[in-house]
C-alpha positions as CSV (number, residue, x, y, z in Angstrom):
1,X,195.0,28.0,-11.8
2,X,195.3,31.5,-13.1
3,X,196.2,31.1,-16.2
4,X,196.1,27.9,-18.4
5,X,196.8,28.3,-21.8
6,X,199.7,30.6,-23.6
7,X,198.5,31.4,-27.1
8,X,200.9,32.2,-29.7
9,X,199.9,31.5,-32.8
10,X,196.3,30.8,-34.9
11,X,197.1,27.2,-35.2
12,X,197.2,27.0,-31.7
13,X,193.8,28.8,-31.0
14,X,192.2,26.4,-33.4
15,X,194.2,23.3,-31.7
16,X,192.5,24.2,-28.3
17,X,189.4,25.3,-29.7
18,X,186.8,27.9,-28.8
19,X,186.4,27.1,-25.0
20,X,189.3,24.6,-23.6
21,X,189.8,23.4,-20.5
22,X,191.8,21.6,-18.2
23,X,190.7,19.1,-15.9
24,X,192.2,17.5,-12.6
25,X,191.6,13.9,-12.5
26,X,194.1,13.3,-9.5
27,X,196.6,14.7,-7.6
28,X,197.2,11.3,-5.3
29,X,200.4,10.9,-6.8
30,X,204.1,11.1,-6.3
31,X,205.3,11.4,-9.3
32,X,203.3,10.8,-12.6
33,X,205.3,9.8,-15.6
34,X,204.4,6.4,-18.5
35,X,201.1,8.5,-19.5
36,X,200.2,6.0,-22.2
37,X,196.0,5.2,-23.4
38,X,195.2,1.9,-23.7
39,X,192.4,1.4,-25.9
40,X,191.9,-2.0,-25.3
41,X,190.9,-1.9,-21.7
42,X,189.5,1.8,-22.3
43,X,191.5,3.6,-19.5
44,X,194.8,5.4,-19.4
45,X,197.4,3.9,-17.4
46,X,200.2,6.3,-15.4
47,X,203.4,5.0,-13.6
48,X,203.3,6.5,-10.3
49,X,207.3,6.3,-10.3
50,X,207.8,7.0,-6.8
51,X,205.3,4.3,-5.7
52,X,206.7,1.6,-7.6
53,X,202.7,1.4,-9.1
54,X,200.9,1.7,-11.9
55,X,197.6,3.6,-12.1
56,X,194.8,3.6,-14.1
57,X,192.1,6.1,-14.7
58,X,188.8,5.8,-16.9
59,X,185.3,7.2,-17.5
60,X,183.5,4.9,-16.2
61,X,185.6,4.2,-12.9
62,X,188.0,6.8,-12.2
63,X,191.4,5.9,-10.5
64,X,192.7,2.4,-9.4
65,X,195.6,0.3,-9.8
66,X,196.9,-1.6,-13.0
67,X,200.1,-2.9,-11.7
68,X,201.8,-2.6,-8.4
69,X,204.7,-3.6,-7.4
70,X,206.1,-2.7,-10.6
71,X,209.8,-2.7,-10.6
72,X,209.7,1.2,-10.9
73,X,208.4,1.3,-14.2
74,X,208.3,4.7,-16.5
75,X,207.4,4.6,-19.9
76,X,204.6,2.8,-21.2
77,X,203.2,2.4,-24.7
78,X,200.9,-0.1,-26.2
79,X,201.4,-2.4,-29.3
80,X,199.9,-3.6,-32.6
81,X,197.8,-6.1,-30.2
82,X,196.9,-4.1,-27.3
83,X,200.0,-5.0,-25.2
84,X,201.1,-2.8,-22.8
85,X,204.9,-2.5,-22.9
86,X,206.3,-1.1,-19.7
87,X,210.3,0.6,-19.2
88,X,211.8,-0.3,-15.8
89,X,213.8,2.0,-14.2
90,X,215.1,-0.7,-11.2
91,X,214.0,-4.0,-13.4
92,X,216.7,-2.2,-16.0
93,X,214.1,-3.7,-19.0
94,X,211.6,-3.3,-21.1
95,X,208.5,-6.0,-20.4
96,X,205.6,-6.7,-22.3
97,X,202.4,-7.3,-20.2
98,X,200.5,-10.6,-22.6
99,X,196.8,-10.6,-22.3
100,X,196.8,-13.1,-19.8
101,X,198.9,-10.6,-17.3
102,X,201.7,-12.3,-17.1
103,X,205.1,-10.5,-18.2
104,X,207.3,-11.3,-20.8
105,X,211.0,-9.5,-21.2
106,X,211.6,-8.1,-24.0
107,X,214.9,-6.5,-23.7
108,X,217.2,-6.7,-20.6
109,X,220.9,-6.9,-22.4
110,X,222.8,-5.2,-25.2
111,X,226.0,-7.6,-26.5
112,X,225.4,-9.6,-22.9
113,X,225.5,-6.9,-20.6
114,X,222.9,-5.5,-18.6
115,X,221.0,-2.5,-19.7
116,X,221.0,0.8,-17.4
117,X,217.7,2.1,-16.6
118,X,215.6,1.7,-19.5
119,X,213.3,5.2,-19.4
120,X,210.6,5.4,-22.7
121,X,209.1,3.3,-25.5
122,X,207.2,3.4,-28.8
123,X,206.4,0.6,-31.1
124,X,206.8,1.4,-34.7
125,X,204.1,0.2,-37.4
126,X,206.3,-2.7,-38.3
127,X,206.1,-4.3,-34.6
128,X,209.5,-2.7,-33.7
129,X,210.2,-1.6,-30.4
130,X,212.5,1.6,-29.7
131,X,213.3,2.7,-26.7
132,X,215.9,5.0,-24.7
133,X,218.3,4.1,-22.0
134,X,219.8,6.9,-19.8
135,X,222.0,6.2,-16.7
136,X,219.7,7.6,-14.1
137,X,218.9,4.3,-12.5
138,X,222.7,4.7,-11.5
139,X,222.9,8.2,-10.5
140,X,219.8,8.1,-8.7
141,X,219.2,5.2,-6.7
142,X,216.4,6.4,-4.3
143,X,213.9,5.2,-7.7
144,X,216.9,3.1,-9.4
145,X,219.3,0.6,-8.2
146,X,223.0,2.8,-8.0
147,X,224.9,-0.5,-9.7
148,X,227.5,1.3,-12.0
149,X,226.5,0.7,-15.8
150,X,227.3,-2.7,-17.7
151,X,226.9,-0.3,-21.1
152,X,229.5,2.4,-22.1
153,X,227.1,4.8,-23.2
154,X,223.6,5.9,-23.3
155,X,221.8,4.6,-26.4
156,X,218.3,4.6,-27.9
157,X,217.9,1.0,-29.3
158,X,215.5,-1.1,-31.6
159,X,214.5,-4.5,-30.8
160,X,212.7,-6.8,-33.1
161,X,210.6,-8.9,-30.5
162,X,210.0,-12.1,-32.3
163,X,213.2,-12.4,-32.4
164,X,215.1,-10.6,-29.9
165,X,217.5,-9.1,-31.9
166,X,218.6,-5.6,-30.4
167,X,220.1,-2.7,-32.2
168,X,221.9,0.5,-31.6
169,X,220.2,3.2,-33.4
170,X,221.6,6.0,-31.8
171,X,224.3,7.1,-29.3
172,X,224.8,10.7,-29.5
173,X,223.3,11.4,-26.3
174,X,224.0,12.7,-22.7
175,X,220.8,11.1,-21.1
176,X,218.2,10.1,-24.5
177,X,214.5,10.5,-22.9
178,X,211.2,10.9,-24.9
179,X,210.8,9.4,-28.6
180,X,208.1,9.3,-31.0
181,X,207.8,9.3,-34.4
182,X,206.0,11.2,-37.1
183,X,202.7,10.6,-38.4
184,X,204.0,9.2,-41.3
185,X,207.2,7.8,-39.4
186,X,209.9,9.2,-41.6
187,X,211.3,11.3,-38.5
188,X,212.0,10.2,-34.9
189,X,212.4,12.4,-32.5
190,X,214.5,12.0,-29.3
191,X,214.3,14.8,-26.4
192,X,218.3,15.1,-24.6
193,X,217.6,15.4,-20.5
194,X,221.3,15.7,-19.6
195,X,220.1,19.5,-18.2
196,X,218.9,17.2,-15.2
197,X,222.6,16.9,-13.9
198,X,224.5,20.4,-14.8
199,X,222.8,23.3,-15.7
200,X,224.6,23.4,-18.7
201,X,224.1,20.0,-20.6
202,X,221.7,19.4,-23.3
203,X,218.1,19.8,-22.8
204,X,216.5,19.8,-26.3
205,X,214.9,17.8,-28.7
206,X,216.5,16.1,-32.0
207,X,215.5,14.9,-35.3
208,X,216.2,12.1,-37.1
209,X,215.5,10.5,-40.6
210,X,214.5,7.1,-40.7
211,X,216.0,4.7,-43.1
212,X,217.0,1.5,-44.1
213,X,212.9,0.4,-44.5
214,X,212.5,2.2,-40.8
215,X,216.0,0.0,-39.2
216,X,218.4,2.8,-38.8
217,X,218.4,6.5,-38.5
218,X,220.3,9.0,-40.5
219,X,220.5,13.1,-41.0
220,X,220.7,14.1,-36.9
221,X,219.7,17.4,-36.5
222,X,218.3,20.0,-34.1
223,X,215.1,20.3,-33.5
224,X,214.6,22.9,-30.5
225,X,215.7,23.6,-27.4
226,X,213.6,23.6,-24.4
227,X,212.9,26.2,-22.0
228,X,212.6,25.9,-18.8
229,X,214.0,22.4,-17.7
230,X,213.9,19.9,-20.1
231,X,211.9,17.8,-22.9
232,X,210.4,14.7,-21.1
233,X,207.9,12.9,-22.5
234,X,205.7,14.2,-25.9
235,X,203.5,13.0,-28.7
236,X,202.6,14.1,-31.7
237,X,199.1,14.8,-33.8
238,X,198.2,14.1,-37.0
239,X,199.4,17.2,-38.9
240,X,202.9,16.6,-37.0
241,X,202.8,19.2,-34.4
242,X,204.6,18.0,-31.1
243,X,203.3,18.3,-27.4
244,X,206.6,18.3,-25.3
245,X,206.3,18.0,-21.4
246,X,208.3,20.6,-19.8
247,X,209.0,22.7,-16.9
248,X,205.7,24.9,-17.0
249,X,203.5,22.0,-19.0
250,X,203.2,21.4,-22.5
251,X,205.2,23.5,-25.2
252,X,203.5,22.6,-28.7
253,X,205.8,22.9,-31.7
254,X,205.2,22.5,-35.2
255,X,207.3,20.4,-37.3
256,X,209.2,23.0,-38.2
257,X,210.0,23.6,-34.6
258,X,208.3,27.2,-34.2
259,X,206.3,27.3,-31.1
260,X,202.8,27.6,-31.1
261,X,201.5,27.8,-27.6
262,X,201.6,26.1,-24.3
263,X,199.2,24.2,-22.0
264,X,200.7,25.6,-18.5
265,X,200.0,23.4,-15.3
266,X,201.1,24.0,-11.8
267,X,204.0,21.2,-11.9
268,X,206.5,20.2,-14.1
269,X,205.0,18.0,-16.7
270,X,206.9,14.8,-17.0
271,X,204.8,12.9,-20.1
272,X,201.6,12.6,-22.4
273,X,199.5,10.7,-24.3
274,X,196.4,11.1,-26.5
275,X,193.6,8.8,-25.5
276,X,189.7,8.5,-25.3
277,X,187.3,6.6,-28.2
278,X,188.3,9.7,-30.9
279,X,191.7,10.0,-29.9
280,X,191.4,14.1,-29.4
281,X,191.5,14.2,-25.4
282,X,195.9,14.7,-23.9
283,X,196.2,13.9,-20.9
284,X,199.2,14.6,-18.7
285,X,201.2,13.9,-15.6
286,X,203.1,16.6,-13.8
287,X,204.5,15.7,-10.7
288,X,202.0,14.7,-8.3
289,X,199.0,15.3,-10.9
290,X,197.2,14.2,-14.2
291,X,195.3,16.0,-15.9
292,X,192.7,16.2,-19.2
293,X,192.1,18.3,-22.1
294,X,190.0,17.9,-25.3
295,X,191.6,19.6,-28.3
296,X,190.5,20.2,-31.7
297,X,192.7,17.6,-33.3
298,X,193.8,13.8,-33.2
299,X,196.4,12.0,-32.1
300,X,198.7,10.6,-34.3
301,X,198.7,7.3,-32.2
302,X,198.2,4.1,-33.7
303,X,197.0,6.2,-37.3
304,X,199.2,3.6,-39.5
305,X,198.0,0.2,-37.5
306,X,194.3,0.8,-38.6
């Protein structure tokens, strides 16, 4: 790689630090997206979407697999007991992996019909799980399953998973993607993907206010728009500045949406995660690669569970 980094701002320069670099830990993939750390286990886990796999990466051991088959799963996050909670693109559901490996469904149907192609998760402090559902396990059926949608519309929803109960928190979308909160988790955010199937559909990133003691959302508002391609996956760190995946790596933005720099990589970066013991190394998956960098800040993962 030429050139890595794309500084333009101070904050960014003391985000990266006074020597940062990016490291390849594979490029055995076809197509990396779910980045997600799981602390528990000490290793970072990665859908390899086009393999119908999971991988797994650590220090100690490098790459292997965590799950495979995997009903082509895409996002992956972790809960309040070390879960990991898995999307599935073809499965059209969000699973939770339980301790003992076995999988429990957590969400398959909205008002009895079937979800579409269930595409990223959080978990909120409270034990809620959000997650997005986009139609691109219909339009694309080489990774989905090409049934025409149960659902009307593309949603992001909320499930309570003691009790199952699923809600609609959002439908304003074209195809909803990425979504993580604020540190503090007043805001969601939610990156629009439509770009993906007309030049000219939405491919940005919107804020919302969350109310109702964190149940609902309110205020929808812009956030930015993203150049080139589209917002996929992105986290945030602890002083609320967000590291989108995008078409040349990862734009970071502070909360006020002004760009501060970019971490360029070779391939379309498709999603993120912070991970490692003190929670200040991203690492990220674009295309057939991941890769590692330590920063000079946190990750805002996790920072209201402790």
């Amino acid at each position: 790689m030429e050139k890595s980094f794309e500084i333009l701002s101070d904050e960014f320069q003391r985000i990266l630090g006074p020597s940062p670099e990016l490291t390849l830990l594979s490029s055995d993939l076809k197509f990396a997206e779910g980045v997600c750390w799981v602390e528990r286990q000490n290793c970072l886990i990665v859908s390899d979407f086009l393999n119908d796999r999971i991988v797994k990466w650590s220090p100690q051991h490098g790459m292997g697999i965590f799950r495979q088959p995997a009903a082509t799963a895409n996002g992956n996050t972790v809960d309040r007991e070390g879960r990991v909670i898995s999307c599935l693109t073809r499965g059209r559901s969000v699973v939770r992996e339980e301790l003992d490996g076995s999988l429990t469904t957590i969400a398959d149907r909205y008002q009895g019909r079937r979800l579409t192609s269930p595409n990223d998760v959080i978990v909120r402090s409270d034990g809620s799980i959000w997650f997005t559902d986009p139609d691109y396990g219909f339009l694309v059926p080489d990774f989905g399953h090409g049934d025409k949608p149960e659902q009307d519309r593309n949603r992001v929803y909320r499930v309570v998973p003691d009790t199952g109960e699923i809600s609609v928190v959002s439908e304003d979308f074209d195809k909803p993607n990425g979504l993580a909160f604020s540190p503090d988790e007043s805001v969601l955010y939610v990156g629009d993907t439509g770009r993906t199937h007309g030049e000219f559909r939405p491919h940005q990133l919107m804020a919302f206010n969350v109310v109702n003691e964190g149940t609902a959302l309110a205020n929808p508002r812009l956030f930015t728009v993203i150049e080139p391609w589209v917002p996929d996956g992105f986290r945030l760190d602890v002083d609320g500045n967000l590291y989108v995946t995008t078409g040349d790596g990862v734009q970071v933005f502070d909360q006020h949406g002004n760009l501060l720099g970019k971490i360029l990589t070779p391939q379309v970066a498709a999603n993120c995660s912070f991970g490692m013991s003190d929670n200040q190394t991203l690492f990220i998956g674009a295309s057939n690669s991941i890769w590692s960098i330590k920063l000079n800040t946190s990750g805002a993962n996790s920072t209201l569970w402790q």
